[in-house]
C-alpha positions as CSV (number, residue, x, y, z in Angstrom):
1,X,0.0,0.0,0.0
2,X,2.8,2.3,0.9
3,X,4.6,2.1,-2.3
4,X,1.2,2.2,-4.1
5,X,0.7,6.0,-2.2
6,X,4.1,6.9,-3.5
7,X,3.8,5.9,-7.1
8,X,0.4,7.7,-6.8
9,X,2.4,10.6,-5.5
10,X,5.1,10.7,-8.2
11,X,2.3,10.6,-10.9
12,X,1.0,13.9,-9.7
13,X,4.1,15.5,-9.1
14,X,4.5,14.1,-12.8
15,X,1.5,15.9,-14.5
16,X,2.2,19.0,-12.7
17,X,5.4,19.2,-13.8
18,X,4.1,18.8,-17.6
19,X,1.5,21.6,-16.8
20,X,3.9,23.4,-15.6
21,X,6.4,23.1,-18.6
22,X,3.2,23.7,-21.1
23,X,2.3,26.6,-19.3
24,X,6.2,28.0,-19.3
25,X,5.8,27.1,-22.9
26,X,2.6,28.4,-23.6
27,X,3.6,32.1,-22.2
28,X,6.9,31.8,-24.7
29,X,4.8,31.5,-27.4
30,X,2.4,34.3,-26.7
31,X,5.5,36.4,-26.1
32,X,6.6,35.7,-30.0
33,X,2.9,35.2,-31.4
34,X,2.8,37.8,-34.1
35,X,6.7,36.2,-35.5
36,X,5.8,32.5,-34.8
37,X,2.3,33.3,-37.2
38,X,4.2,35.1,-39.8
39,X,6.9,32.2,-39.8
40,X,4.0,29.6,-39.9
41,X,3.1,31.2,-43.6
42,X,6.0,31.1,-44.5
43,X,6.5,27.7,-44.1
44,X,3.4,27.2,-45.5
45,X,3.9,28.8,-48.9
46,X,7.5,27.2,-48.6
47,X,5.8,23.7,-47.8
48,X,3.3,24.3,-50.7
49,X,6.2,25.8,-53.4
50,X,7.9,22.3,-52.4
51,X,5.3,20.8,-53.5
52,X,4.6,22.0,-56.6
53,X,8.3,21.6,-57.9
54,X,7.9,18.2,-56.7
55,X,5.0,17.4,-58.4
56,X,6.5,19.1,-61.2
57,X,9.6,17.2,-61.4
58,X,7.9,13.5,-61.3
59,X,5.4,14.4,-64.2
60,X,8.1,16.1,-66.0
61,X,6.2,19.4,-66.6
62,X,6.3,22.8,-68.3
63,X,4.9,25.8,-68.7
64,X,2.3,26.2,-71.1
65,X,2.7,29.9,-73.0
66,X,-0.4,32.2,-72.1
67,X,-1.7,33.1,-75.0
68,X,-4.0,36.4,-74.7
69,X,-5.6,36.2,-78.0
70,X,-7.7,32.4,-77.0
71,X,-7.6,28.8,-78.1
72,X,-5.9,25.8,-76.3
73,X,-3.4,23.9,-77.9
74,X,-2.1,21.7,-75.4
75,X,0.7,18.8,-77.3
76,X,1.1,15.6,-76.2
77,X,-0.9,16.0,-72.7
78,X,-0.7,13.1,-70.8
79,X,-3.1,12.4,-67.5
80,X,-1.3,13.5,-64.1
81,X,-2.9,10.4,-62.2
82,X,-2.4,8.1,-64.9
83,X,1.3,9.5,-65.1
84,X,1.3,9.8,-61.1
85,X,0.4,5.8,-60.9
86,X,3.3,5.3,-63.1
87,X,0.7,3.8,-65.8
88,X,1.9,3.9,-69.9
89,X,0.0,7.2,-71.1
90,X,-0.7,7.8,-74.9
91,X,-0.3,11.5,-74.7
92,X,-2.8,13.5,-77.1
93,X,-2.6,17.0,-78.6
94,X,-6.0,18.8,-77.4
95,X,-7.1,21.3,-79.7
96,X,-9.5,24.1,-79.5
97,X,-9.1,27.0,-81.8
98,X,-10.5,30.8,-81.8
99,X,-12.2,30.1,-84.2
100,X,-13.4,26.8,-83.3
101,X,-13.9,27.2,-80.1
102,X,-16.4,23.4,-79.8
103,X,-15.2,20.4,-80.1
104,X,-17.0,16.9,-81.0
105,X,-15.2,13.8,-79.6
106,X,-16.1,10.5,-80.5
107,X,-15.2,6.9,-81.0
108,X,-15.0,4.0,-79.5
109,X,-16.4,2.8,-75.9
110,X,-13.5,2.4,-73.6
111,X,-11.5,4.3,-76.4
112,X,-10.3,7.2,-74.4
113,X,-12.8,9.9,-74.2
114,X,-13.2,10.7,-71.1
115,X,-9.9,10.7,-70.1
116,X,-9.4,13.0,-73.0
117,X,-12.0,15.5,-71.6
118,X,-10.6,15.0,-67.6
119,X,-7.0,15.8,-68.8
120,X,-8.2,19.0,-71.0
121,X,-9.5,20.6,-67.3
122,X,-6.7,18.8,-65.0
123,X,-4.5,20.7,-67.1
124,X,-6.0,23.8,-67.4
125,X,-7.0,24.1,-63.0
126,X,-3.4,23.1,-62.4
127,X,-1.7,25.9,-65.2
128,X,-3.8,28.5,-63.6
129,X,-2.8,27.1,-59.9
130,X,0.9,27.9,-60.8
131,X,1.7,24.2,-61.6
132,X,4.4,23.4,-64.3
133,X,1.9,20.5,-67.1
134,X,2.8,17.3,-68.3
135,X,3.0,18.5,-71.8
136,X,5.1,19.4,-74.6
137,X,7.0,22.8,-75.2
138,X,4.6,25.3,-77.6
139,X,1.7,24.4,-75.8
140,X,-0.6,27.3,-75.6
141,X,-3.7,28.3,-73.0
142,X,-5.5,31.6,-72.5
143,X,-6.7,32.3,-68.5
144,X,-10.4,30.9,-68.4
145,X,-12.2,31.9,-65.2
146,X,-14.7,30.0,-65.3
147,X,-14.5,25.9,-65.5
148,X,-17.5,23.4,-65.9
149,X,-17.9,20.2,-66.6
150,X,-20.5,17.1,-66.6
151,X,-18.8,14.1,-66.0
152,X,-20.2,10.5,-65.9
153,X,-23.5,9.3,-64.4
154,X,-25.0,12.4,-61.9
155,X,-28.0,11.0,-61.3
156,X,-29.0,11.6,-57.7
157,X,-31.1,9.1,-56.1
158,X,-31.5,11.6,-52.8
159,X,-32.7,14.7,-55.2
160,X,-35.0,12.0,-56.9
161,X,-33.7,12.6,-59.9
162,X,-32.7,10.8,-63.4
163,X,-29.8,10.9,-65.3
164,X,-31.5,13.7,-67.8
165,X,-32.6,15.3,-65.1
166,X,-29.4,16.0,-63.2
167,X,-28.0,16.6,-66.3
168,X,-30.4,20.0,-66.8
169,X,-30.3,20.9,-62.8
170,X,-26.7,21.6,-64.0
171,X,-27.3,23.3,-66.9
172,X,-29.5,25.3,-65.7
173,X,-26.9,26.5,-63.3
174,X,-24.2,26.5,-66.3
175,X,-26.4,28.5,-68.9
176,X,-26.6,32.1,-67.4
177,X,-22.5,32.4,-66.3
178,X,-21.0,31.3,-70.1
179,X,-19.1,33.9,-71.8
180,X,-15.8,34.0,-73.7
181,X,-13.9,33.0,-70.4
182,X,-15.5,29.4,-69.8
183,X,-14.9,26.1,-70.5
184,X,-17.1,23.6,-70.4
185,X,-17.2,19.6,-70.5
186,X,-19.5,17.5,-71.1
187,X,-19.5,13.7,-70.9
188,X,-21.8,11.6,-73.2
189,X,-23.9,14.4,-74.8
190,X,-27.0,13.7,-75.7
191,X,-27.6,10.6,-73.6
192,X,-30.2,9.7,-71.2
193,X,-33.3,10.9,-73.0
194,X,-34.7,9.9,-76.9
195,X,-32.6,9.2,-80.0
196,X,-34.2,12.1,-81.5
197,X,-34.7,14.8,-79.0
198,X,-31.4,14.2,-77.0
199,X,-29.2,15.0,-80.1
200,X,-32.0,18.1,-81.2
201,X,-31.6,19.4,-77.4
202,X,-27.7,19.0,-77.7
203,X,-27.3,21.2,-80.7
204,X,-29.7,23.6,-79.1
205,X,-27.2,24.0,-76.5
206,X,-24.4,24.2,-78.3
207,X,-25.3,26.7,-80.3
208,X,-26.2,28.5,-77.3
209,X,-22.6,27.8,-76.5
210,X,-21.4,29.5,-79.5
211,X,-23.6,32.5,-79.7
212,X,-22.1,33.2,-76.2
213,X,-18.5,32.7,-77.3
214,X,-17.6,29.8,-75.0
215,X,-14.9,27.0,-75.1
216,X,-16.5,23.6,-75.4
217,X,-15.3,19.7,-75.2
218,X,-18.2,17.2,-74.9
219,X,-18.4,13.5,-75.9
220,X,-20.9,11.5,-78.2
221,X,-22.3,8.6,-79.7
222,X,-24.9,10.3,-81.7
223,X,-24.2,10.1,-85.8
224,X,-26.5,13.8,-85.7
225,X,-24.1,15.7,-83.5
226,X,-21.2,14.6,-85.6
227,X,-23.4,15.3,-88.7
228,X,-23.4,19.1,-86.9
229,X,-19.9,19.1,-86.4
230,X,-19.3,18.9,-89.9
231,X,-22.0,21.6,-91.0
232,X,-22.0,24.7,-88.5
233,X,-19.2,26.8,-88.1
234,X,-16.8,27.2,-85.0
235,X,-17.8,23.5,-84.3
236,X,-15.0,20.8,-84.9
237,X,-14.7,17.4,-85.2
238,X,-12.7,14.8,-84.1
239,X,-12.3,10.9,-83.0
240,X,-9.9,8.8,-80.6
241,X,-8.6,6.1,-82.9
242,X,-9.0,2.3,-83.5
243,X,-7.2,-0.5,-84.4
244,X,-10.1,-2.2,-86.0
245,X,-7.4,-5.6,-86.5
246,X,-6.5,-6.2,-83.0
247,X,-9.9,-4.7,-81.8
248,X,-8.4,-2.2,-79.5
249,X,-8.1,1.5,-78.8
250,X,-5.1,3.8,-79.8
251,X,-5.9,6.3,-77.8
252,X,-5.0,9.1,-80.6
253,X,-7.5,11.6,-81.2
254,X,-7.9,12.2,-85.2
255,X,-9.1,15.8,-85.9
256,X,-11.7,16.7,-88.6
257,X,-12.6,13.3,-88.8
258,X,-15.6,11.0,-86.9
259,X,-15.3,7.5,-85.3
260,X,-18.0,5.1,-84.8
261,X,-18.7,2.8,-81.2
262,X,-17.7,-0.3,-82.4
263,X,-20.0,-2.0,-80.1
264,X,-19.6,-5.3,-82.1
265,X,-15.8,-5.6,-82.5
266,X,-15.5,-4.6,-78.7
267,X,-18.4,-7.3,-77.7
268,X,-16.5,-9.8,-79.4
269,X,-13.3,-9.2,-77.6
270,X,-15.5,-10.1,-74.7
271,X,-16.2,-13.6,-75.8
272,X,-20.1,-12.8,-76.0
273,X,-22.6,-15.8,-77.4
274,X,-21.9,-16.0,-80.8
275,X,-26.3,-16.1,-81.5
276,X,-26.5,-12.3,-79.6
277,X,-24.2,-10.6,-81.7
278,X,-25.7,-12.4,-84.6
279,X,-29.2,-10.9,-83.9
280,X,-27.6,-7.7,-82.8
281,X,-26.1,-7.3,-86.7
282,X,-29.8,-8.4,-88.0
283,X,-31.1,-5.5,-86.0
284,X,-28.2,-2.6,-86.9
285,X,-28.5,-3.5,-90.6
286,X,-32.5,-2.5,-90.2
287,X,-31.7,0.1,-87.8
288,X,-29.1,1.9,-89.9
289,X,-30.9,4.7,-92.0
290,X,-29.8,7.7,-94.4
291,X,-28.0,9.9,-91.5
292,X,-25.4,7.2,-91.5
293,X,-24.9,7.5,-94.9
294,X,-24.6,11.3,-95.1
295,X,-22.1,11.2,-92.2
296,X,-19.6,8.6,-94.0
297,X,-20.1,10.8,-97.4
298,X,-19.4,14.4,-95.2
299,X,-16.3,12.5,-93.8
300,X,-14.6,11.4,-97.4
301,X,-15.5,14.1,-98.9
302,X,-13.5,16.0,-96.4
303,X,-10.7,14.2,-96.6
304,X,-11.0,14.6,-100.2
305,X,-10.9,18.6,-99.7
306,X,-8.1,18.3,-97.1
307,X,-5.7,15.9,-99.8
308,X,-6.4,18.5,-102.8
309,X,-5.7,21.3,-100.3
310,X,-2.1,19.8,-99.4
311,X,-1.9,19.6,-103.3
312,X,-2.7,23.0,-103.6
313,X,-0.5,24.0,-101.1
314,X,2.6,22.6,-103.2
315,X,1.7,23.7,-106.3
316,X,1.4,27.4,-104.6
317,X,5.0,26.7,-103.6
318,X,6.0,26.2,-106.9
319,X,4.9,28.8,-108.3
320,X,6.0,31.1,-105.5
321,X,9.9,29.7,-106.3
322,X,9.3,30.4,-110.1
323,X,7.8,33.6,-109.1
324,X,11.1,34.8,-107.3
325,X,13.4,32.9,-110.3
326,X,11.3,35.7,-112.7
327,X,12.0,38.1,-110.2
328,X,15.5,37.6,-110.3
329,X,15.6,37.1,-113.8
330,X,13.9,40.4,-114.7
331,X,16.4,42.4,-111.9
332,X,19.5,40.9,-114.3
333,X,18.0,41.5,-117.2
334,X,17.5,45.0,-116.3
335,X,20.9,45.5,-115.2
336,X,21.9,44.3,-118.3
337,X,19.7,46.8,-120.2
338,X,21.5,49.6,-117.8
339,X,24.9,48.6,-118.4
340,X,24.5,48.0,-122.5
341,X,22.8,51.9,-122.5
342,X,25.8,53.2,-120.3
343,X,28.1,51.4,-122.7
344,X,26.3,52.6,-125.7
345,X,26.2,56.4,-124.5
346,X,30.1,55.7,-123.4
347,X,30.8,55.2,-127.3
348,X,28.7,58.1,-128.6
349,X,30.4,60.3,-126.1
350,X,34.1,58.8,-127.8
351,X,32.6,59.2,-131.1
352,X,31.4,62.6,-130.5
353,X,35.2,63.8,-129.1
354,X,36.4,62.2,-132.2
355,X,34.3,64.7,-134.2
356,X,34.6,67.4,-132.2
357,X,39.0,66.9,-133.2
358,X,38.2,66.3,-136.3
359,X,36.4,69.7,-136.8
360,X,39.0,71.4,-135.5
361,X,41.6,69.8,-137.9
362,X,39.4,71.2,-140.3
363,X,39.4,75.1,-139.4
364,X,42.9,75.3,-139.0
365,X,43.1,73.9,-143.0
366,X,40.6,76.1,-144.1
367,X,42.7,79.1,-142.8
368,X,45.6,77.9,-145.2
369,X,43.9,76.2,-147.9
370,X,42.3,77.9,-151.3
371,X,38.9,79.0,-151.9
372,X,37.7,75.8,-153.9
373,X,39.6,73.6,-151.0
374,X,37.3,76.2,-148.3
375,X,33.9,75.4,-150.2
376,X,34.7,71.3,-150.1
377,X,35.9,71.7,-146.2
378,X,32.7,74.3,-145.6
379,X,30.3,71.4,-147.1
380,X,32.2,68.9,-145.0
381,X,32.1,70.7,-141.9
382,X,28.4,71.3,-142.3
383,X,28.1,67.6,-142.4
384,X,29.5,66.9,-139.6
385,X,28.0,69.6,-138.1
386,X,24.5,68.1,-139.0
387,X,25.8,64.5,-137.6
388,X,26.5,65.5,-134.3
389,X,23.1,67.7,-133.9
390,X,21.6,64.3,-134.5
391,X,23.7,62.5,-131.7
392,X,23.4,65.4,-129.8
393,X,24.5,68.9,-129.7
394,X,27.9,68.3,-127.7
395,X,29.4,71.7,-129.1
396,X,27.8,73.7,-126.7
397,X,28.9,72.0,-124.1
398,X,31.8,72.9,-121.7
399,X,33.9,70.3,-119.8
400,X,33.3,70.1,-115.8
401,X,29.7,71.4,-115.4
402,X,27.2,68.9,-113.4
403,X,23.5,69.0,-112.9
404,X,23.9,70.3,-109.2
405,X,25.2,73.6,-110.9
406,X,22.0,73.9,-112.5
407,X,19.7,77.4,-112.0
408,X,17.1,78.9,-113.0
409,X,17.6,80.6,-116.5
410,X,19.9,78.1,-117.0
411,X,20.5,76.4,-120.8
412,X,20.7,72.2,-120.4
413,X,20.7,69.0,-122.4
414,X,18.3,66.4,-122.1
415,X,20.6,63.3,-123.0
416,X,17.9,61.0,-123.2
417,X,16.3,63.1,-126.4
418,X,19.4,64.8,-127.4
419,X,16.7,68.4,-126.7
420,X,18.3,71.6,-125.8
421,X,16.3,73.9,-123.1
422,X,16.0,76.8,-120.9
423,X,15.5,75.8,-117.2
424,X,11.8,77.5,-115.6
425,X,12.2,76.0,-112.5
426,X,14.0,73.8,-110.2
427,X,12.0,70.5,-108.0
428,X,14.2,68.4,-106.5
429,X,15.3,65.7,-108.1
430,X,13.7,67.0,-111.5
431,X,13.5,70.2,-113.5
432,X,11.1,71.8,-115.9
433,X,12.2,73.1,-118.9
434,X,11.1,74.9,-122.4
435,X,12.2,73.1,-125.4
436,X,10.9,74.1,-128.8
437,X,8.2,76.1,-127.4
438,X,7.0,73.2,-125.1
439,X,7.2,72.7,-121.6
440,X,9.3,69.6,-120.5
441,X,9.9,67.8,-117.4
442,X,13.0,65.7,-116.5
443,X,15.1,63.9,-113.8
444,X,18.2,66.4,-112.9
445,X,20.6,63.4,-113.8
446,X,19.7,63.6,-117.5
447,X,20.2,66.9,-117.7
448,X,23.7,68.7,-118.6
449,X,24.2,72.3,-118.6
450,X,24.9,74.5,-121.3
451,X,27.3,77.3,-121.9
452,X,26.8,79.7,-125.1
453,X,30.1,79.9,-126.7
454,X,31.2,82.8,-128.6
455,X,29.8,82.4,-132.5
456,X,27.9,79.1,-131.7
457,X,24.2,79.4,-132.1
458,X,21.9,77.0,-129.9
459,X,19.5,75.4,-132.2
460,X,16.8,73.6,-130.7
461,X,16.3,69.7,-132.0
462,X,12.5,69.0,-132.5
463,X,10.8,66.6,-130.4
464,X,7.4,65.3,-131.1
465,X,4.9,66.1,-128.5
466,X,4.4,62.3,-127.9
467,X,8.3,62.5,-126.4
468,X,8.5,63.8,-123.0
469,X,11.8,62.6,-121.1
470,X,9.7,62.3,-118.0
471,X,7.2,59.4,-117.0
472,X,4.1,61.7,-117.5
473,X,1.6,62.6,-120.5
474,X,-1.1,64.3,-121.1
475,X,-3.8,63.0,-123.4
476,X,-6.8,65.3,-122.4
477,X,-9.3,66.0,-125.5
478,X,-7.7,63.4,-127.9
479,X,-9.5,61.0,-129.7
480,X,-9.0,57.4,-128.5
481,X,-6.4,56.6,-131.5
482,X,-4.6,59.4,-131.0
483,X,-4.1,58.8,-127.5
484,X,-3.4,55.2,-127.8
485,X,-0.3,56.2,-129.9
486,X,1.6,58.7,-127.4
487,X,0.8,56.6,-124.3
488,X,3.0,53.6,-126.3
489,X,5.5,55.8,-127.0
490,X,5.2,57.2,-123.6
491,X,5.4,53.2,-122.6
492,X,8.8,52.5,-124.7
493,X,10.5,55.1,-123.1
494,X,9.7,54.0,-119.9
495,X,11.0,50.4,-120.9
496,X,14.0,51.7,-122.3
497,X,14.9,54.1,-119.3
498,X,13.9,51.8,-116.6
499,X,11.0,54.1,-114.9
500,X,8.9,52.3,-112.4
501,X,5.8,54.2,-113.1
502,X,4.1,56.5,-115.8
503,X,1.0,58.8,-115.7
504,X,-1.7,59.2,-118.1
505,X,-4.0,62.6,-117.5
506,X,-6.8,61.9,-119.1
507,X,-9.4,63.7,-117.5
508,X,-13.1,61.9,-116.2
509,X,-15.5,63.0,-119.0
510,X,-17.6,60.2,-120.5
511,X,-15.2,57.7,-119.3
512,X,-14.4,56.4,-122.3
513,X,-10.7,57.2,-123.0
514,X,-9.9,56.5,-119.6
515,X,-11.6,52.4,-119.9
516,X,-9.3,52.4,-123.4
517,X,-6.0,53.4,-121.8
518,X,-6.6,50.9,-119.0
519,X,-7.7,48.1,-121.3
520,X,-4.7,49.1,-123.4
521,X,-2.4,47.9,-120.1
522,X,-4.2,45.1,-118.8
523,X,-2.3,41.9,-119.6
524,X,1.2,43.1,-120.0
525,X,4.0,41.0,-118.2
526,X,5.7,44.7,-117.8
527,X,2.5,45.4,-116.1
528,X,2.1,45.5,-112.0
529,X,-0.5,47.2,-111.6
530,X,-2.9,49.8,-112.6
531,X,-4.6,52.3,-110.6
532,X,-6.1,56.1,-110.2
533,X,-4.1,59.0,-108.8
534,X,-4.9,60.1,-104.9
535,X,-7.5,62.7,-104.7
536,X,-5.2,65.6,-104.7
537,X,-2.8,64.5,-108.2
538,X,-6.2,64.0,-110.1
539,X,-7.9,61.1,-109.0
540,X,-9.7,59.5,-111.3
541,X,-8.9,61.8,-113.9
542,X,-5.1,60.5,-113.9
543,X,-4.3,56.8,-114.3
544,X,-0.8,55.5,-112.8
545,X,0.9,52.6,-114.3
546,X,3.3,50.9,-112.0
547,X,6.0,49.1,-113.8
548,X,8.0,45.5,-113.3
C-alpha cells in the first residue's frame, strides 16, 4: 500500500510538472505570437512551393505559354494520375481554336474519351494554380475563369432525380455564367433521354454555346451531332482512334474526322454468345438509315478537300519559287539593259570627241587652204555639223559642269532626247524646262548644262509632242487613237529608261478614254498594276501605271 501511495504521489508530481512546462511554454509562445504566425506562412507557402516543384519534377512538366488572344493547344498531354500511378499514357494534342472554339469527340467505348475530356481541365486548374503540365513545349492556353464540366452518371437518387434530369439541374446553373472566359465539358452528350430529341436538345445548347463565345469539349455517340460538327461553323470534329485488326483502342485523337462505337468488334473481344451478336447485326443493318450515310459521305469528302488542299498547297509553292526565279531574272535583265545603255552612250560620247577633233583639224586647213579647197571643207564641216546635232548637240557643251550647278535661267541638255532647253524652274530631283516652245519635265541626272560659246548658235532639236523625257503625258481632248499612240511611245520610253511608273492625264468626262487606256495595259508581263491618282494629283482623272 505504501509504495502504491508513493507511485500515486510521483504521478502527480509528474502531471504538474508537464502543466507546468506547457504553461512556461505556452507564455513563450504568446511572447513571440505575431513572428511564430508570420513564420508559420512562410512555411506554409514554402511547404506548398515544395510541392509543386515536386510534383512538377515526377510528371516532367512545363509551362504552357499564355496566350491572350484564345484557343488551347495543349501537345502531347498526358493524365497526371495516370502518369502519377506510373501507368503507360498515350499523350494527345488537345485542340481548341479561336475560331473553333467546340469540339466533338467521339469513338469507340472504352477508347479514351473521357480521359481526353478529364485531362483537358486537370491541365487547365493546375496551369492556372501555378503548376508546371505534363506536356510538350509550344503548348498554348489563354486564363479561363470560369471551368465546368458534366462528368459520368449524376444522377442523384436523394434529389430523386434521373440521369437527364441532373443533367439539366446543372445546366440550368451553367447556362446564365457562359461567356468567352468558360470552359465547359461534357461527358456523353445527348444521352439519357430519346434518340431524337437528346441530339435536337444537344445542338440547341451548343449553339447557345457558341452565340455566347464559349470554349466547349463534350463526348458522343450520336451520328446527328457529328453530322453538326461537320455543317456549322466554330464546331470541330474529331475521333480517338482504332485498331479495327487487334480490336483495341489507340488512344490518338484524329481531328476533322468521326469514329464510330464499335460495339460489335469490342463485344466480341469479350467472348459474348456468338447467336447475340448475330441478332444484334440483323437488328443494326435495319436500324441503320440515311443519316449514317450522309455522315460517312461528309467525312470522305472532307478528306477529299483536305488531300487536294495539301496539293494545292505545293503547287502554290511552286509557283512562289518560279515567281522569285522571274523576279530575279527580270532584276538581271534590267541590269543588263542599264549597263549595255551606259556602254552605248560611253561610245557616242568617244565618237562625238572624235568629231569634235576632227572639226578642228578642219578650221585650222581652211585658214591655209584655197577657196575651192574652203567650199569642199565648208560642205564637209556642215556635215559633220549636222551629224553631231543628230547625236546630240555636244558643241555647246563645256567640260566640268554637273546637274547640281543647274539654276534657273539656266540652258541644259536632255541626253535622253538629245533636246536643248532653258531651265523655268528647279524640284528636287527633276526640272522643268522649255524646249521648242514646249514645256518639259525631266530627272536632274539627265540633264547637262549649257554654256553659249562665242559664235555658236543654240538650235533647238525637234521633239514630237508624244516624247516627253519624264514618265508623265497628257492625253486630255484626244480621240482614243490618238491617244493610244503617245501613251505607247510614252510606254517604250519608260522600258527603255527603266521608270517604275508612268502617268496618263486623261481627265473623267464620258469615261471612255480613260476604260481604253486601262484596257490598253491590262495583260502586259511589264504590267504590275494599274490604278487612279490620290484625290489631290487627279484622281480618277489620272491613271498610274506601275511598272515591273
Amino acid at each position: 500500500v505504501e509504495f502504491n501511495n508513493e507511485l500515486e504521489i510521483l504521478r502527480q508530481q509528474e502531471e504538474e510538472e508537464i502543466e507546468r512546462i506547457l504553461r512556461r511554454l505556452s507564455l513563450l509562445v504568446g511572447e513571440h505570437a505575431k513572428a511564430l504566425g508570420e513564420d508559420l506562412q512562410v512555411q506554409k507557402k514554402i511547404d506548398l512551393l515544395y510541392g509543386k516543384a515536386r510534383l512538377s519534377i515526377l510528371l516532367k512538366g512545363i509551362k504552357p505559354e499564355i496566350n491572350p488572344k484564345g484557343g488551347v493547344r495543349l501537345l502531347g498531354a498526358r493524365h497526371p494520375l495516370l502518369e502519377l500511378r506510373g501507368k503507360k499514357v498515350v499523350p494527345v494534342d488537345l485542340l481548341l481554336e479561336p475560331t473553333r472554339k467546340i469540339l466533338i469527340l467521339s469513338g469507340a467505348n472504352a477508347g479514351g474519351k473521357t480521359v481526353a475530356l478529364k485531362t483537358l481541365g486537370l491541365l487547365i486548374l493546375m496551369a492556372q494554380s501555378g503548376l508546371l503540365i505534363p506536356v510538350k513545349e509550344g503548348s498554348q492556353i489563354p486564363i479561363f475563369k470560369k471551368v465546368f464540366a458534366y462528368i459520368g452518371d449524376e444522377q442523384d437518387l436523394s434529389q430523386d432525380l434521373s440521369t437527364f434530369s441532373s443533367f439539366l439541374n446543372w445546366l440550368k446553373g451553367v447556362l446564365p455564367e457562359i461567356d468567352a472566359e468558360t470552359l465547359l465539358l461534357i461527358d456523353e452528350m445527348g444521352s439519357g433521354t430519346d434518340q431524337v430529341e437528346g441530339p435536337s436538345f444537344s445542338m440547341a445548347i451548343l449553339d447557345e454555346i457558341r452565340r455566347k463565345g464559349g470554349y466547349a469539349l463534350v463526348t458522343t455517340h450520336l451520328d446527328p451531332l457529328k453530322a453538326y460538327g461537320f455543317v456549322t461553323p466554330g464546331v470541330r470534329n474529331a475521333s480517338v482512334g482504332f485498331d479495327e485488326e487487334n480490336l483495341t483502342p489507340t488512344y490518338q485523337i484524329l481531328y476533322d474526322t468521326v469514329g464510330c462505337s464499335f460495339t460489335f468488334f469490342i463485344a466480341r473481344k469479350w467472348d459474348l454468345p456468338a447467336k447475340l451478336l448475330e441478332d444484334a447485326e440483323f437488328y443494326k443493318k435495319n436500324l441503320e438509315g440515311w443519316g449514317k450515310g450522309i455522315l460517312e459521305e461528309l467525312s470522305r469528302l472532307k478528306e477529299q478537300f483536305f488531300l487536294e488542299l495539301q496539293h494545292s498547297k505545293k503547287l502554290r509553292e511552286e509557283l512562289e519559287k518560279e515567281k522569285m526565279n522571274l523576279k530575279e531574272l527580270w532584276g538581271f535583265l534590267k541590269a543588263q539593259r542599264r549597263e549595255i545603255l551606259r556602254r552605248v552612250e560611253e561610245r557616242g560620247r568617244r565618237l562625238l570627241f572624235e568629231l569634235e577633233e576632227k572639226i578642228k583639224e578642219m578650221r585650222k586647213e581652211l585658214e591655209k587652204a584655197d577657196k575651192k579647197k574652203v567650199f569642199e571643207l565648208s560642205q564637209e564641216l556642215k556635215k559633220l555639223k549636222e551629224k553631231i546635232t543628230q547625236l546630240a548637240p555636244k558643241e555647246a557643251l563645256k567640260k566640268g559642269d554637273f546637274p547640281q550647278d543647274l539654276k534657273e535661267g539656266d540652258w541644259a541638255l536632255i541626253k535622253s532626247l538629245g533636246a536643248k532647253g532653258q531651265v523655268l524652274k528647279l524640284n528636287g530631283e527633276s526640272a522643268e524646262l522649255i524646249v521648242g516652245g514646249m514645256r518639259v519635265k525631266a530627272f536632274l541626272e539627265d540633264l547637262l548644262p549649257m554654256k553659249v560659246e562665242e559664235g555658236v548658235k543654240l538650235e533647238g532639236v525637234s521633239i514630237e509632242a508624244q516624247t516627253y523625257g519624264i514618265p508623265e503625258i497628257n492625253v486630255r481632248g484626244l480621240r482614243v487613237e490618238e491617244a493610244l499612240k503617245r501613251v505607247e511611245k510614252l510606254l517604250d520610253e519608260a522600258l527603255i529608261r527603266g521608270w517604275d511608273h508612268i502617268e496618263i492625264i486623261h481627265g473623267i468626262g464620258t469615261g471612255a478614254l480613260r476604260r481604253a487606256i486601262r484596257d490598253y495595259f491590262r495583260g502586259m508581263p511589264y504590267v504590275k498594276a494599274i490604278k487612279s491618282a490620290p484625290r489631290e494629283k487627279g484622281g480618277e482623272g489620272v491613271t498610274i501605271v506601275e511598272l515591273r
